[in-house]
N, C-alpha and C positions, 0 to 999 in steps of 0.2 A: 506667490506660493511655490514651495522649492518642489521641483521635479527629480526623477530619476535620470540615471546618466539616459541619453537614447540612442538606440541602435539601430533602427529603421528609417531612414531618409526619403522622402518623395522622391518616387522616380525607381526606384533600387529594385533589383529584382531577387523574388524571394520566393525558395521554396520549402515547401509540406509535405512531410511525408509521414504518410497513415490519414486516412477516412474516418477515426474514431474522434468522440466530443471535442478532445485534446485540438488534434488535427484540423474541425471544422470552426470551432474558435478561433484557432489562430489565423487559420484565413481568412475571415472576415476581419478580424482586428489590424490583421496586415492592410487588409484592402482598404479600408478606412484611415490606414497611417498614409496612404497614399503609394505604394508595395506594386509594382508588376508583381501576380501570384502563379506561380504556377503547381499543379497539386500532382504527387506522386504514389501510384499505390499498386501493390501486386496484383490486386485482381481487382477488375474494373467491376465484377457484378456484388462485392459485398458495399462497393458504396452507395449509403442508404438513398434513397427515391430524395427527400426534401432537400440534402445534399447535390443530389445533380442539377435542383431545381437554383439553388445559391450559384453554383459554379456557371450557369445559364447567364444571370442577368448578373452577375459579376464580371463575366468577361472571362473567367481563371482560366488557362492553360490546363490541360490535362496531358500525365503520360502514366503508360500502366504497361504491368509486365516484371521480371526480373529487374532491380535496378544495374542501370548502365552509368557510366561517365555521362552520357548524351544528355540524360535525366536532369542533370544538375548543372548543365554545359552554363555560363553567364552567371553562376548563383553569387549574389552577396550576401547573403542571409540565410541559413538552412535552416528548420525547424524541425527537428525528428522525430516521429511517432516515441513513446513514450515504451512500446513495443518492440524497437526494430533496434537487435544490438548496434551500436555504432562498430564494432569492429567489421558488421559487412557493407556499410556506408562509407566510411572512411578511405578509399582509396578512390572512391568516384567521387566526392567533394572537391571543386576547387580551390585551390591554396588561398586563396583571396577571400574565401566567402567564410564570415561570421557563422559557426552554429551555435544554438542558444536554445536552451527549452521553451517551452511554451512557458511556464509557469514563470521566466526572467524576459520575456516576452512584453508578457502583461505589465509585471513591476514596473518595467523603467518607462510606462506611461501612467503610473498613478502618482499625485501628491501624495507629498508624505505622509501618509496612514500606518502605524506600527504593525507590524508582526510576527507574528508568533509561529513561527515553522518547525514542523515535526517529524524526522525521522527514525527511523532503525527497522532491524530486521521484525519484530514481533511488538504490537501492540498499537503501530500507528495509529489508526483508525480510532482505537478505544479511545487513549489519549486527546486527538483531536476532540473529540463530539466532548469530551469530558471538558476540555477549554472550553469550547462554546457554549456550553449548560452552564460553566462557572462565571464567563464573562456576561454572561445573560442573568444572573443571579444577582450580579453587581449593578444591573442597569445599563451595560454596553452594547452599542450597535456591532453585530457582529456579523462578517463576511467567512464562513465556512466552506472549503474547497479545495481544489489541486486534485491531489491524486484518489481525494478518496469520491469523487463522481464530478463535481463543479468545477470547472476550467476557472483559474482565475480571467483570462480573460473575457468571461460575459459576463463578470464584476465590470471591466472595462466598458463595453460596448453597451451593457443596461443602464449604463451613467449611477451606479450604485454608491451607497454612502455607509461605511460603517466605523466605527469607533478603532477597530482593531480585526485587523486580518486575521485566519487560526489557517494554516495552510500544512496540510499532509502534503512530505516532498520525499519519491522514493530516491534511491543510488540509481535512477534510469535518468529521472531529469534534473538533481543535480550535477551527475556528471559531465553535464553540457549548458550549465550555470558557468557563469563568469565574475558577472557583478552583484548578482543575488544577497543581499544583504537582509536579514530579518534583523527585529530588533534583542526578540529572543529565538534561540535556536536549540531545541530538546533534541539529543541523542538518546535514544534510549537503551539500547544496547546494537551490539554487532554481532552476529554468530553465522555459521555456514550458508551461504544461499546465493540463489543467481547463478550459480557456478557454471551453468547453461547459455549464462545472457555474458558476464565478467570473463576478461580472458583470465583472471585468475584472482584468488583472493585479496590481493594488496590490492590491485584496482578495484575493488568493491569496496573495499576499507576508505580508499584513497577517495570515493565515490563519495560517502558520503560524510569524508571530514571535511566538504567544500562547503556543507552551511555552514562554517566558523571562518571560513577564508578571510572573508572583506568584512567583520567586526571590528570596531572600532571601540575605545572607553564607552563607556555608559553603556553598550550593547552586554546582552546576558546567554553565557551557557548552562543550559540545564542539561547534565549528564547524568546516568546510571553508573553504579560505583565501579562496574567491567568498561563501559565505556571512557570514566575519567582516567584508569589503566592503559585502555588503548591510546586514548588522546597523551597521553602524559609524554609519551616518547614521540610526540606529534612538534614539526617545524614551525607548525602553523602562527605564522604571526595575529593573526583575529584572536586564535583561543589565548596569547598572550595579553592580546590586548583587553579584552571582554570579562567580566565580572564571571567567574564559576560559581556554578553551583550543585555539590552532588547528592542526589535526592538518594533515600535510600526508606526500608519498611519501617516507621516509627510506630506503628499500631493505631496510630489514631483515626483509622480510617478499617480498622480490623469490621466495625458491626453495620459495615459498609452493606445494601442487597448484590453488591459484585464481590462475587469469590474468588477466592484463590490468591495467592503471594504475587502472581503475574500483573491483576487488577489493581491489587493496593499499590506494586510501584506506579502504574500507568496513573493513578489518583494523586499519589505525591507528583508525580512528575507535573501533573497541571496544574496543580495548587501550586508547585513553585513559579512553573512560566505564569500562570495570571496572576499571582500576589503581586506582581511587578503593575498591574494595570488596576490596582487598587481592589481586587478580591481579597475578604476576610476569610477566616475557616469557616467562619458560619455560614456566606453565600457557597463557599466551595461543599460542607455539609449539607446544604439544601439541596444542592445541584446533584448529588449522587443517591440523594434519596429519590430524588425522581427521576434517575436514570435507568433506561431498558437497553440493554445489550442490542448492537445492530445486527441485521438482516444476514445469519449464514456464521456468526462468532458466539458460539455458545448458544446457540436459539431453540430453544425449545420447539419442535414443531407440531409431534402428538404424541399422543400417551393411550396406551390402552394392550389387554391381553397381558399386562401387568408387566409394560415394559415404556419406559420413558426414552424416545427417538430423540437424539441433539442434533440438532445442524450445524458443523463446526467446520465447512467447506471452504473459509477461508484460509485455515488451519495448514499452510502450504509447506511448511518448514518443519524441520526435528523439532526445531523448540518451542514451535507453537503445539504441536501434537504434546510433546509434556507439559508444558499447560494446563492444555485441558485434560491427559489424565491426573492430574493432581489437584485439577477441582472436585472428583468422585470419589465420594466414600462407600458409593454401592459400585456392585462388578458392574464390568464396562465389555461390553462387544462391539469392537472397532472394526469399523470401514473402513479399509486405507487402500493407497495406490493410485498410480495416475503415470502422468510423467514426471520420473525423478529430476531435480535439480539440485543434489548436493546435498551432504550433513551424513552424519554418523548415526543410521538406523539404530546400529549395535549402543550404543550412550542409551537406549531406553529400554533395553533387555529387564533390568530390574523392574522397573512399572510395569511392564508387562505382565511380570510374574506377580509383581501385587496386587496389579488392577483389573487383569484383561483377563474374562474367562476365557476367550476367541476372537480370535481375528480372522475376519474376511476380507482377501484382498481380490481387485478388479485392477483390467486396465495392463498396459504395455511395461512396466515395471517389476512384474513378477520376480523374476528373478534376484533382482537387487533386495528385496523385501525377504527373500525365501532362505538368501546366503544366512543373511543378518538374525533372523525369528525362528528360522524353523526347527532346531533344537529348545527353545524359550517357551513358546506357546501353541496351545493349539490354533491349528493354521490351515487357510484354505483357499484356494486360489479360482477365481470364475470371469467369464471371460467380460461381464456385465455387472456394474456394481447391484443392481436388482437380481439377479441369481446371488451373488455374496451376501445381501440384506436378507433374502432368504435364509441361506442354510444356516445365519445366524441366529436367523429367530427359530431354527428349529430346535436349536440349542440353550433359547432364551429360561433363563427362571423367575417367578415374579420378584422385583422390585431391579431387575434390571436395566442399564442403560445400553442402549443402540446409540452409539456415538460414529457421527462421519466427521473425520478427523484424519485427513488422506497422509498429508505430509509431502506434496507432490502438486506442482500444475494442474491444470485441469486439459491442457490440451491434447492429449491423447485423443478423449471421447467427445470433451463437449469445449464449448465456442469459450468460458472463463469460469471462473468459481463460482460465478451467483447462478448463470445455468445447470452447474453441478449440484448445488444448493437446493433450489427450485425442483431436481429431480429425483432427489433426496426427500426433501417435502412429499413430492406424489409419491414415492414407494412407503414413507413411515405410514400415510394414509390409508394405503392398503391392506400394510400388514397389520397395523392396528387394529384393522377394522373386523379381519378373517376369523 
């Protein structure tokens, strides 16, 4: 049975850095390849209790604190939190030692199992779960994971069996992909973001035009018709060599329960990566009539005092906030703000004026928000997104939406998006109920 190239050798020492799923996967799967581990993390009290109890009867090396050169003194193998820009790791990595994401980690120990990997700045998630309802419709064993919660790696170490991999892969851990090869690889678009984590735009671009890298004939790219633009002026020998494909809105997916022109491409875009593994339109039709939006993208969470609350806390980007106002034909009173990370606030001045009767903005951003809106909309700034959801429903009329839809990280206030989400959930609860 053909393996993947591998990069891990018995004996070789190898470190982790970050505490998160990503992070505690990959060490255990190291340790099992046979890996001296050692694990790296800034602050020694967010690593979780069951985790210190692995690092115990493992044996793993611990160091915590700022990272040093010392951290990574012997490394052949560095694995990097999926979190931690590599521009402040990079100068204390040894020149000798391999880094590699987790996600190319796992690969180069599984038989050949196909997959289907998906990136870009807005929609990944949707797209993926919409593969796996599709290839689930067709009959296929399906292994769902990466970035959007499941580490490929405890596909490895559960000794798991599936027809076809469906793998969300952000510009964090391809950019430290090498051999990463899917069989198909969806782009779905590229627009401003990261600009926080990327030392600059080309290397975000350049991030993640690496799922096309190491394509060979037979392999397939599924691109967005801005994305086959960007790739066009692209050197890359894989997208020369790989079958294209560019999805675009053909309507046939218009009386779809998922709205808006954003969903119908993320719908084409997986009808075309799984028509390759034998889905019809009709499994792929089945598949989205029984699809529910995930947890924090569009989510309804309550309704009442004749105002309908969304949870759109995923919503991190300029162009996932137009989006989702352009899923609303009733006025919209937006939550936004957080930590900014790039994009052209000013690009949604018009929406705002058609969609948004107020904006309430919370959170360490203020400003950047206030340059951009506060001529456009009524506008209000609080230092708690629960005082914002406030004075927005003082200004609420019936049949309006209370949309959080930040445009912005969540790390200002809270630990990530679905904690932001989650407290978004408890505040619509209450004002609904008042």
């Amino acid at each position: 049975m053909e393996y993947r190239p591998q990069v891990v050798t018995p004996g070789c020492k190898a470190v982790v850095v970050g505490t998160g799923r990503s992070g505690q996967a990959a060490a255990r799967l190291l340790h099992s390849l046979g890996a001296s581990v050692r694990i790296v993390n800034m602050n020694e009290e967010s690593v979780p209790e069951s985790f210190r109890k692995i690092i115990a009867e493992c044996g793993f090396e611990t160091a915590f604190g700022p990272h040093t050169a010392e951290q990574f003194a012997g490394a052949d193998v560095v694995v990097p939190s999926p979190g931690v820009p590599m521009l402040k790791l990079a100068s204390f990595i040894p020149d000798q030692a391999v880094v590699l994401a987790e996600v190319e980690l796992a690969w180069s120990c599984i038989p050949h199992i196909p997959a289907i990997a998906v990136t870009g700045t807005n929609g990944k998630t949707t797209t993926v779960r919409l593969c796996d309802a599709m290839l689930r419709k067709a009959g296929k064993r399906v292994f769902l994971g990466g970035n959007i919660g499941t580490p490929l790696s405890e596909f490895v170490l559960e000794k798991q069996e599936a027809d076809v991999l469906v793998l969300e892969v952000s510009s964090f851990q391809l950019q430290t992909c090498r051999q990463f090869r899917p069989t198909v690889g969806v782009l779905l678009n590229v627009t401003e973001d990261h600009l926080d984590y990327h030392e600059d735009m080309q290397e975000y671009i350049d991030a993640k035009l690496k799922l096309f890298a190491n394509m060979e004939q037979g392999d397939m790219a599924v691109l967005g018709e801005e994305a086959q633009q960007l790739t066009a002026s692209s050197n890359s020998a894989g997208l020369q060599r790989a079958e294209q494909h560019v999805f675009s809105d053909t309507g046939r997916f218009t009386e779809a329960p998922l709205k808006g022109l954003h969903n119908r491409l993320n719908m084409e875009a997986a009808y075309a990566a799984t028509s390759r593994f034998g889905v019809t339109f009709e499994n792929a039709l089945d598949a989205v009539e029984d699809f529910s939006t995930a947890p924090h993208t569009l989510e309804t969470v309550a309704q009442g005092r004749g105002v309908v609350f969304v949870n759109d806390s995923k919503a991190t980007t300029v162009d996932s906030v137009r989006a989702a106002l352009e899923s609303f034909a009733e006025p919209v009173l937006l939550l936004a703000g957080g930590h900014y990370k790039g994009g052209d606030l000013a690009s949604l001045n018009e929406l705002l004026k058609k969609h948004v009767r107020a904006v309430g903005l919370y959170g360490d951003s203020r400003t950047v928000f206030e340059a951009a809106w506060n001529d456009v909309v009524d506008l209000e700034w609080h230092e708690s997104m629960e005082d914002a959801a406030r004075s927005l429903m003082s200004k609420a009329h019936d049949g309006d939406v209370m949309l959080l839809s930040p445009a912005t990280s969540s790390f200002d206030q809270y630990a990530n998006y679905k904690a932001r989400g989650d407290d978004f959930r408890r505040i619509a609860s209450l004002l609904s109920e008042q």
